[in-house]
C-alpha positions in Angstrom: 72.7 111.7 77.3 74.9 109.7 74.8 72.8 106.3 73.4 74.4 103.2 72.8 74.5 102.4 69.3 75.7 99.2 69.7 79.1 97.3 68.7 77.8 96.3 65.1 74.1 96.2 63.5 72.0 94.3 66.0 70.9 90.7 65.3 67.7 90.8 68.0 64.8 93.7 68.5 65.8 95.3 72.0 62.8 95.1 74.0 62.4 96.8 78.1 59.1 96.3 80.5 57.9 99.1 81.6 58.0 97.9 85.2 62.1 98.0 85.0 61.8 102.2 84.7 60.4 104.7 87.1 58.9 107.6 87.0 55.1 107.7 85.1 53.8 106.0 81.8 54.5 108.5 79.5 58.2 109.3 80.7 59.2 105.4 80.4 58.1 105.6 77.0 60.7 108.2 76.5 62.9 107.1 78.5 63.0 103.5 76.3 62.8 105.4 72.7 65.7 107.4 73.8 67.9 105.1 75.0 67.4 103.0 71.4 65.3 100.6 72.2 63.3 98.9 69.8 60.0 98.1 71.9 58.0 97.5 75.0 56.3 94.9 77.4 53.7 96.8 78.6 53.2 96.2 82.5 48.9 96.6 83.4 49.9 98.2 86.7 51.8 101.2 84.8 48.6 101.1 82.0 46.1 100.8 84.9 47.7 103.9 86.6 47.8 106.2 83.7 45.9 109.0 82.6 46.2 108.0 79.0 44.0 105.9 77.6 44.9 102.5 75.0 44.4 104.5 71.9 46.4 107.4 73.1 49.2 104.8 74.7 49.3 103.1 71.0 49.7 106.6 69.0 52.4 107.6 71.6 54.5 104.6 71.0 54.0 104.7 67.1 55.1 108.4 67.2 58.4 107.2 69.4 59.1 104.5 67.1 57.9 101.5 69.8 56.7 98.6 69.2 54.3 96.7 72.3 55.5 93.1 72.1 53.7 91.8 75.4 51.2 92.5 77.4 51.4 91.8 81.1 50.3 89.5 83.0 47.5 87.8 83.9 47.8 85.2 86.9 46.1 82.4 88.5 44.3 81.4 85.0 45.0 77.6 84.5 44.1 74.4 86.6 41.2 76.2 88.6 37.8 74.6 88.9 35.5 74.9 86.4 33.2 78.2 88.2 36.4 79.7 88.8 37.9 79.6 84.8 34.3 81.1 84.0 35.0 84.0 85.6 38.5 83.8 84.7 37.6 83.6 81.0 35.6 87.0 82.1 38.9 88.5 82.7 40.8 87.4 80.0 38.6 88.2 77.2 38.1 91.5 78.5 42.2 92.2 78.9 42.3 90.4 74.7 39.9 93.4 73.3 42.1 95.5 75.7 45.2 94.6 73.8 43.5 94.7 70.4 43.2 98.9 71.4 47.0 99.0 72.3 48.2 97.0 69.7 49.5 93.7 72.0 50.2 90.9 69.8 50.8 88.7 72.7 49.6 88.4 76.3 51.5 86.6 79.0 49.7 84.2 81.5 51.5 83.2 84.5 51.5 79.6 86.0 49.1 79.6 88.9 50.1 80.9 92.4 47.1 80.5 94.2 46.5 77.8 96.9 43.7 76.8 95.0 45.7 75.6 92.3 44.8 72.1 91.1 47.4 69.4 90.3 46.0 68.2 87.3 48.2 68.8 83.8 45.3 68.2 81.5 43.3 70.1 83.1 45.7 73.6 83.0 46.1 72.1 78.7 43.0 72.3 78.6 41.8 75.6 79.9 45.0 77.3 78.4 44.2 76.2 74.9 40.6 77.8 75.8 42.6 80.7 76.6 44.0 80.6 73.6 40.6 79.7 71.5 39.8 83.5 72.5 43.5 85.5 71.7 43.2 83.2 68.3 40.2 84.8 67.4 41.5 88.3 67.8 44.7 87.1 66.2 46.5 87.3 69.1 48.8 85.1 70.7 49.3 83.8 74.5 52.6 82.9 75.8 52.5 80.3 79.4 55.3 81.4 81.6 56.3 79.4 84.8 56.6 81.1 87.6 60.0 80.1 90.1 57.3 80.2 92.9 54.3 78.6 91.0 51.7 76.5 93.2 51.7 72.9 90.6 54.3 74.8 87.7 57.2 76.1 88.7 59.4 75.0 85.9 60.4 75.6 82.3 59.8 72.3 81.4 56.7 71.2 83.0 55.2 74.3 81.4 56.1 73.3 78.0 54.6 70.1 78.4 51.3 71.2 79.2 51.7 73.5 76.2 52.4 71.1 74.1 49.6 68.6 75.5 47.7 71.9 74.2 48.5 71.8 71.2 46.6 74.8 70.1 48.6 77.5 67.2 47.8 80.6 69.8 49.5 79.0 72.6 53.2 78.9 73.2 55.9 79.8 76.2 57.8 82.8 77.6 61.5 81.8 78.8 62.4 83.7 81.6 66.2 83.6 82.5 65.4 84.6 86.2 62.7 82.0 86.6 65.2 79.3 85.2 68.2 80.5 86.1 67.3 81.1 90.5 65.9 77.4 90.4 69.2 75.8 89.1 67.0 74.0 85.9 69.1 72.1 83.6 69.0 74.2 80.1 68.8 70.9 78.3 65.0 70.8 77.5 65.2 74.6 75.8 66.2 72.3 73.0 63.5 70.5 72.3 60.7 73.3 72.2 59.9 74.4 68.8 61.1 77.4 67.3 57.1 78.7 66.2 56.7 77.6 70.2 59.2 80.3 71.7 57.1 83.1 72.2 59.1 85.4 74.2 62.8 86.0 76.0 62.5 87.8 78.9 65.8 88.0 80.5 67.1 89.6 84.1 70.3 89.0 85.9 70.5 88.3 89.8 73.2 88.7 92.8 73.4 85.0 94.1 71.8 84.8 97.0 70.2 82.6 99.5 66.4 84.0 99.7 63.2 83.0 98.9 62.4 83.0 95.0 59.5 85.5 94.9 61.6 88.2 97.5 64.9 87.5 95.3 62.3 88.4 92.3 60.5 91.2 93.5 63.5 93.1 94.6 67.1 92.1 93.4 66.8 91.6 89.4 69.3 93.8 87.8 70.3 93.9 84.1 72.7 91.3 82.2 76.0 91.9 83.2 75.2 93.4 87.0 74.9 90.1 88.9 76.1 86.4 89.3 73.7 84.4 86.3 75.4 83.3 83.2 73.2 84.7 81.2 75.3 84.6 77.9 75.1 80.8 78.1 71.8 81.1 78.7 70.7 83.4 75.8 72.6 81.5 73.5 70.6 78.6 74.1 67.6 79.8 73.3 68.5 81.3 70.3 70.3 77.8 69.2 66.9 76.5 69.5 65.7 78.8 66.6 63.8 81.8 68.9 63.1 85.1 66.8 61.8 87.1 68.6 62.9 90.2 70.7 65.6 89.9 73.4 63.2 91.7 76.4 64.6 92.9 80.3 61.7 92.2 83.1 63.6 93.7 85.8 62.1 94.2 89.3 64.4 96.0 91.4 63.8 99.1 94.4 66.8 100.7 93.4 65.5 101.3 89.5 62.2 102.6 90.6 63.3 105.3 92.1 66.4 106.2 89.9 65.9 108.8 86.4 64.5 106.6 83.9 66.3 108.0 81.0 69.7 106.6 82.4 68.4 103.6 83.7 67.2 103.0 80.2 70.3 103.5 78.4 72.4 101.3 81.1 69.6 98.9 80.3 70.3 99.1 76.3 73.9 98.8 76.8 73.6 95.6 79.1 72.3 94.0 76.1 74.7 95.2 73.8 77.2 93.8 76.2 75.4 90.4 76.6 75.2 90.2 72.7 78.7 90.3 72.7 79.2 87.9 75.2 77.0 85.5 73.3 79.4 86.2 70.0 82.7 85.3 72.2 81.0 81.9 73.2 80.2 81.1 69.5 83.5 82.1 68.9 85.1 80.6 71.6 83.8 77.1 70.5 85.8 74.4 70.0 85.7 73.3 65.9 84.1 70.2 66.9 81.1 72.1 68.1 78.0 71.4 66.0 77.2 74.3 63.5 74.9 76.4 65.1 71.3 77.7 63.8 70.9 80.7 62.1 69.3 82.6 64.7 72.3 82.1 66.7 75.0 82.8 64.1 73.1 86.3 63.7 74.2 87.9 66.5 76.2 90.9 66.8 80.0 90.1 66.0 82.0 90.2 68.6 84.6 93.2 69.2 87.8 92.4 69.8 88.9 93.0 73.2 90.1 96.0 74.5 94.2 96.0 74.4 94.9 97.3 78.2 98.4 97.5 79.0 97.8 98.4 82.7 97.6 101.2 84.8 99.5 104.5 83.5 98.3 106.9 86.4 96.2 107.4 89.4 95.5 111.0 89.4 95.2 112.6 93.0 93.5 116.3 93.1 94.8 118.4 96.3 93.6 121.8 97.1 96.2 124.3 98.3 95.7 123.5 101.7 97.2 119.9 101.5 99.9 120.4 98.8 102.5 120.5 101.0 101.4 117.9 103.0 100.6 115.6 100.2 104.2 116.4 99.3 105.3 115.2 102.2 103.0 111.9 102.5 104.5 111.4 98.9 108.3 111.7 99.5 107.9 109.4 102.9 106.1 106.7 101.1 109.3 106.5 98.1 107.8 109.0 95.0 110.0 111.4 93.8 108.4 114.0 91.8 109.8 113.9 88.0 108.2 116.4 86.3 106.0 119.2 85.6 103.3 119.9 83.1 104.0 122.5 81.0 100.7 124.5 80.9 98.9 123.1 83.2 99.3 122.9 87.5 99.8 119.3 87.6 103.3 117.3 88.9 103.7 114.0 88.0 105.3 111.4 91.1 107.0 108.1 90.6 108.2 105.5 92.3 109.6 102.2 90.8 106.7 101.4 88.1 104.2 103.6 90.1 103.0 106.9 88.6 100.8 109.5 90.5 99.5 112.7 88.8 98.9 115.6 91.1 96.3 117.8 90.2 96.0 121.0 91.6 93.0 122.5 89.2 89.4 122.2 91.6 86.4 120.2 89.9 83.6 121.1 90.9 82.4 117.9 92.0 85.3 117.2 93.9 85.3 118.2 98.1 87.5 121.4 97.8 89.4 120.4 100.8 89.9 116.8 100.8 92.3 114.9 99.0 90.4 112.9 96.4 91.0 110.5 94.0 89.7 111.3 90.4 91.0 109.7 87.3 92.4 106.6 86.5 95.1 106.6 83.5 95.0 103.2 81.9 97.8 102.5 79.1 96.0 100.9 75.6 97.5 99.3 72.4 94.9 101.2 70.5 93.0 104.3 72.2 91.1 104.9 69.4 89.4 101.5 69.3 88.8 102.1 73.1 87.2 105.4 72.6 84.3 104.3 69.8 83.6 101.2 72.0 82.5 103.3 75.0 80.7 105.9 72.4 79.0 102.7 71.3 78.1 101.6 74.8 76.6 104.8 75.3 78.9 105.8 77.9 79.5 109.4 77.8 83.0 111.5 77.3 84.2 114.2 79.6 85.2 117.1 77.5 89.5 118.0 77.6 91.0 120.5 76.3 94.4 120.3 75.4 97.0 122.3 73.1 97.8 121.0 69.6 101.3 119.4 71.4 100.0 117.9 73.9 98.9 114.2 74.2 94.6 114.1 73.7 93.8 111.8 76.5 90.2 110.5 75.6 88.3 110.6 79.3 85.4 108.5 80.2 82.7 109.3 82.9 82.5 106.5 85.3 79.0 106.4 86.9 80.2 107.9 90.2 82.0 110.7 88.3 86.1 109.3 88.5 87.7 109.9 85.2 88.6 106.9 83.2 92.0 108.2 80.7 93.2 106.1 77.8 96.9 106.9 77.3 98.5 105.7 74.7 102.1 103.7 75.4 105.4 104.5 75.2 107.1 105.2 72.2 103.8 106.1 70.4 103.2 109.9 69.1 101.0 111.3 71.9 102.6 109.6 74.4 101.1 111.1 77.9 104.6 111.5 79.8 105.7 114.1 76.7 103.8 116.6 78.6 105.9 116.7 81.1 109.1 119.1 81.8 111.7 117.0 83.7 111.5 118.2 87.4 115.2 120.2 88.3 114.1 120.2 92.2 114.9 116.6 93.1 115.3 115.2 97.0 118.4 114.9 98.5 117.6 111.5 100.3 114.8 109.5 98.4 114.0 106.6 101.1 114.1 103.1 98.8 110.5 101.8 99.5 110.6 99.0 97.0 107.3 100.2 95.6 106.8 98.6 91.9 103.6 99.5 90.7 99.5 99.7 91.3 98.2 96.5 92.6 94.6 98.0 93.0 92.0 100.8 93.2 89.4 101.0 94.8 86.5 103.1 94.8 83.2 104.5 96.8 80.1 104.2 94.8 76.7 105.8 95.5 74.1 103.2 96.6 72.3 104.2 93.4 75.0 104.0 90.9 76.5 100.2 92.1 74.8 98.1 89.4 75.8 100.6 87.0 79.3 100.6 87.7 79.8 96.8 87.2 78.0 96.9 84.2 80.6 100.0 83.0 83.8 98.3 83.7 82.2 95.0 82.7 81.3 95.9 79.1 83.7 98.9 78.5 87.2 97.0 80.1 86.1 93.4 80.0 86.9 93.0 83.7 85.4 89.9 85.2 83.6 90.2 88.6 85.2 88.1 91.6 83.0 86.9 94.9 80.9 89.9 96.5 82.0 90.0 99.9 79.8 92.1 102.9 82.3 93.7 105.5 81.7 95.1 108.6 82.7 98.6 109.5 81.8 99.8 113.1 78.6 102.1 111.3 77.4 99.7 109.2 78.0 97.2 106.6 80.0 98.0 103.3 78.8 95.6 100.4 83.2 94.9 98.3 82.8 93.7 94.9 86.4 93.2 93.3 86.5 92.9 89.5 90.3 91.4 87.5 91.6 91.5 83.5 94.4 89.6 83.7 97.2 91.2 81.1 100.3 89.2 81.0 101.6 87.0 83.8 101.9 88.5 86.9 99.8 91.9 85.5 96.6 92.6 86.0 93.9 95.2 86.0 92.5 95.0 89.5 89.2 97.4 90.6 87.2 97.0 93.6 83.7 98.7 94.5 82.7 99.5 97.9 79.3 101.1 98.6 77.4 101.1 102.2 74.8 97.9 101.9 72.2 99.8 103.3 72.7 103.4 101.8 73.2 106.0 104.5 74.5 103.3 107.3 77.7 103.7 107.1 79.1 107.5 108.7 80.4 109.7 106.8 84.6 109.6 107.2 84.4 106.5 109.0 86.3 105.2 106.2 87.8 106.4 103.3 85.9 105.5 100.0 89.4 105.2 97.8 91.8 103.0 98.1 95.2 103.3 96.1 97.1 100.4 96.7 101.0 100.5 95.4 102.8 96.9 95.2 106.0 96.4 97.3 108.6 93.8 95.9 109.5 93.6 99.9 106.5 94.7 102.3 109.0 94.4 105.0 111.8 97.0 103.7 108.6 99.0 102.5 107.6 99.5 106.5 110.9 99.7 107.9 111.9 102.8 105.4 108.4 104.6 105.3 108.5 104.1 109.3 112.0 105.5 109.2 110.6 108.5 107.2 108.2 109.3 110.1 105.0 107.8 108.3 102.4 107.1 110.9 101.3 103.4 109.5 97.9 102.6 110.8 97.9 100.6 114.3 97.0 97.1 114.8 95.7 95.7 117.6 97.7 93.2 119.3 94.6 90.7 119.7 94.7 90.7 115.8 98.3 88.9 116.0 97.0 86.9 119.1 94.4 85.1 116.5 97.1 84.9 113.4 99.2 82.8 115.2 96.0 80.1 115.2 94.9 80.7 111.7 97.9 80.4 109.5 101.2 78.4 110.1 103.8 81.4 110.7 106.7 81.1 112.1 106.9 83.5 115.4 109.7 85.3 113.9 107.4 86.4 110.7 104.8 86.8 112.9 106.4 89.5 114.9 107.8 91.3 112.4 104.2 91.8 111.3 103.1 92.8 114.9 106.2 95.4 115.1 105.2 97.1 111.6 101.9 96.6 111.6 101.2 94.2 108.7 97.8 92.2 107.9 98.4 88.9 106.7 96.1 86.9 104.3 96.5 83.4 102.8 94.1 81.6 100.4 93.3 78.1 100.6 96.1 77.3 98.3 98.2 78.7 100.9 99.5 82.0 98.6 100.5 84.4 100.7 99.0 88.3 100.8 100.8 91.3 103.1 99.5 94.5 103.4 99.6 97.7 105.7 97.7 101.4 105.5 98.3 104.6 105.9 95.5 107.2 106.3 95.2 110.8 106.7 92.7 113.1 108.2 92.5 115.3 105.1 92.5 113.0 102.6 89.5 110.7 101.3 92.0 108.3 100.1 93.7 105.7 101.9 97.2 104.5 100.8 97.9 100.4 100.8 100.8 99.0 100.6 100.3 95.3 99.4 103.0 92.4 98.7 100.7 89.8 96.5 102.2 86.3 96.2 102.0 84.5 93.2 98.9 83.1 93.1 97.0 85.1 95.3 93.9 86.3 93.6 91.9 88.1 96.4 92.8 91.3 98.5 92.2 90.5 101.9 88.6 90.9 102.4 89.4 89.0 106.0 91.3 91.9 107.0 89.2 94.4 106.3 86.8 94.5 109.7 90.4 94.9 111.5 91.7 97.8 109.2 88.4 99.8 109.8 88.1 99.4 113.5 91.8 100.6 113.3 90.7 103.5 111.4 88.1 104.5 114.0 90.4 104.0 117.2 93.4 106.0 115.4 
């Protein structure tokens, strides 16, 4: 498995909790040296469950290279009655000579969650700085962390106060981003704390949701870059106020627990690599009036430049024998002509107006040998080489080619959920991708004018399992910026649509949207088609009316679906039942831009063609439509 190695020498140790990883002790220690990080928080459950005892756990980590920055955590300690901290000072000082056997510097405390809990600021001072009296005589360190869901503390800045009405060396704070970020605090007071007071950075992204704080916790963290927090702005807070220390994940999430912890460790290294370059393009970014920044933050990793896409080059389209001639046909009747042939290898290359599909008639073996499938995106790049070291630096692994010594070399990336990603260099460069190809001599005699221009959008069918992941790929390796998650409703179950953009020039984009069952297994298998390839149409209209002509079975609409357009949007009737005769959805969005778009499926193919006519202005894909378009799908 390739490990990031980062965009440039990091500025910050790279630190993981153990809880983040599945599978036993010992194998998330591996898992977290291999992937390249620098150290550890050490979660008791995972310590209390293992068969390996401190000592052993400390010689393991020095022999991977691994330090243990934190251990973790001990709860309901401060603002208890006085017979209750005795035996709570029980507890701690036996977890301190714990930690003194593992080699814990620190130990986090958690504020109070207990109904017992006392309302009384002094009195949590004053029993933390006794907490601290004890790690202080060990030389060790305790860092006060408040909990989103804590009884009396449940903010940042209440729980620096009492640290600070402390005022005892040992004792400082833990910033959590998911603590702070869930609760809406104002970032303002980060400012304020000391540097020698920031003890430790634990950071976790979220999806932004409404749920109670401790569920949201317990279940739905995911690593920078996967959900909805700004965690760049965030970060680079903390760091402005002068905090050293390691930049840690604390992630609690179902879906890691059960996944392989060596590659949910190294998409964990390369979310930080990507949220250290986030926190570069801020700094960069800043207007010259901005006051000069500390050194901590100045020392993050520099920023990489951002990746020159020019747009998409090529959907690639594999079709076993069975289906070539009717993919042939599905081609010609939606306005691609094919324009040449490879010249050692059995793929055809299909255009139509600025849209180019590559035909690929070699199996793979994880491909469905008789189902049309989707399986490489070509993407056009200024520079292809730049593009290829920043996904080996993101640890993002390369799919072997082989090619002969004339032929363009096409650097392929591994998506998560196994579709190619190709970087073709553009026109008029040595290398250029449509060299390959022989000019095609057997042309159509008719070749029906569709007004197709280009590729609006793809979409694509992740694994439950691999959904984070994926954002976080064409996050960090594309810069493509997520849009609103949307939940749609198929007749099996609910699909969970997350749409990500780069805008390129006006009126271009790079446009990707993920789709994966919310609840895993839900959704039946064909019920609908887990690739979308949508081709733009200059004139949706003239689109229908000549693929129709061409005996193209659009998908159906049901009338009731025109019967509630006519109350939503201000149509005229004559628009509206051109749309009811061809079968065209219609989306606006609140600026009024206008969105058109019709389907056609087939039975042997797991990709669904879209024709789209996008406004200008219209950002979204029409999500409204989409509980129409998949009940059409089952009744057709």
């Amino acid at each position: 498995m390739t490990v990031p190695q980062g965009p440039g020498p990091a500025a910050h140790r790279h630190s993981i909790a153990t809880v983040a990883l599945g599978g036993t002790l010992g194998e998330k220690l591996a898992a977290a040296a291999a992937a390249g990080f620098d150290g550890i928080e050490l979660f008791e459950p995972d310590l209390i469950a293992a068969p390996l005892k401190p000592q052993e756990v400390r010689r393991r980590l020095e022999e991977l290279g691994l330090t243990l920055e934190l251990y973790q955590p001990m709860r309901d300690i401060e603002a208890v009655r006085p017979e209750q901290f005795r035996r709570s000072l029980r507890r701690v000082r036996s977890k301190l000579d714990l930690m003194l056997q593992l080699g814990a510097p620190i130990l986090l405390v958690c504020s109070n969650v207990s109904g017992d809990a006392l309302e009384d600021d002094d009195l949590a001072a004053e029993q933390l700085a006794a907490v601290a009296d004890e790690a202080e005589a060990r030389g060790l360190k305790v860092a006060y962390e408040a909990l989103a869901w804590g009884t009396q503390v449940n903010d940042y800045s209440r729980a620096w106060s009492i640290v600070e009405r402390a005022g005892h060396p040992a004792l400082g704070v833990c910033l959590d981003s998911f603590h702070i970020l869930a609760r809406g605090s104002s970032l303002d007071e980060i400012a304020v704390i000391p540097p020698d007071k920031l003890f430790m950075l634990q950071l976790a992204d979220a999806p932004r949701v409404r749920m109670d704080e401790l569920q949201w916790s317990r279940h739905l963290r995911c690593f920078p870059g996967q959900g909805g927090f700004d965690l760049a702005s965030f970060t680079g807070r903390v760091l402005d106020a002068g905090y050293s220390g390691p930049l840690s994940l604390e992630i609690f999430n179902d879906v890691f627990r059960q996944a392989d912890p060596f590659r949910t460790a190294v998409d964990g290294r390369r979310s930080l690599l990507w949220l250290e370059e986030g926190i570069s393009r801020l700094e960069a970014e800043a207007p010259d009036s901005t006051p000069a920044r500390t050194p901590a933050r100045r020392a993050t990793s520099p920023a990489m430049r951002s990746p020159d896409l020019r747009g998409f080059a090529f959907a690639e389209l594999y079709t076993p024998a069975t289906a070539a001639r009717h993919l042939e046909l599905l081609l010609t009747g939606l306005g691609f002509e094919r324009t040449g042939l490879h010249r050692t290898k059995p793929v055809s290359l299909w255009e139509a107006g600025g849209a180019r599909i590559v035909v690929n008639g070699a199996h793979r073996a994880a491909v469905p040998p008789a189902q049309l499938t989707l399986t490489a995106i070509g993407l056009e790049v200024g520079d292809v080489g730049f593009l290829a070291r920043r996904a080996e630096a993101l640890g993002i692994p390369r799919v072997p080619k082989h090619h002969n010594w004339d032929e363009a070399d096409l650097p392929s990336i591994a998506a998560p959920d196994g579709t190619e990603i190709l970087l073709c260099r553009p026109g008029g460069h040595d290398g250029y991708w449509l060299s390959d190809f022989d000019p095609s001599v057997s042309r159509p005699l008719f070749q029906p004018k569709t007004r197709l221009t280009g590729i609006d959008h793809v979409a694509l069918g992740q694994p439950l399992n691999a959904f984070h992941e994926a954002a976080l790929f064409y996050r960090s390796l594309l810069w493509l910026e997520p849009l609103q998650t949307q939940e749609l409703t198929s007749p099996h179950g609910l699909i969970r649509s997350q749409a990500f953009v780069r805008d390129l020039t006006a009126g271009e984009a790079v446009r990707l949207v993920l789709n994966v069952p919310a609840l895993g297994d839900s959704v039946r298998p064909g019920s609908d088609p887990s690739q979308h390839l949508a081709i733009h149409s200059s004139d949706i209209v003239a689109s229908a009316r000549a693929m129709t002509a061409q005996g193209l079975g659009i998908l159906p609409i049901p009338g009731n679906y025109y019967d509630d357009l006519m109350v939503r949007f201000d149509l005229d009737m004559a628009s509206l039942e051109t749309c009811r005769r061809y079968s065209i959805l219609y989306d606006e969005d609140a600026a009024g831009h206008a969105f058109r778009h019709f389907y056609i499926a087939s039975p042997q193919s797991r990709v669904l063609f879209e024709i789209v006519e996008r406004g200008p202005g219209y950002e979204g894909y029409g999500a409204g439509n989409a509980v129409t378009r998949m009940n059409a799908q089952e009744h057709g």
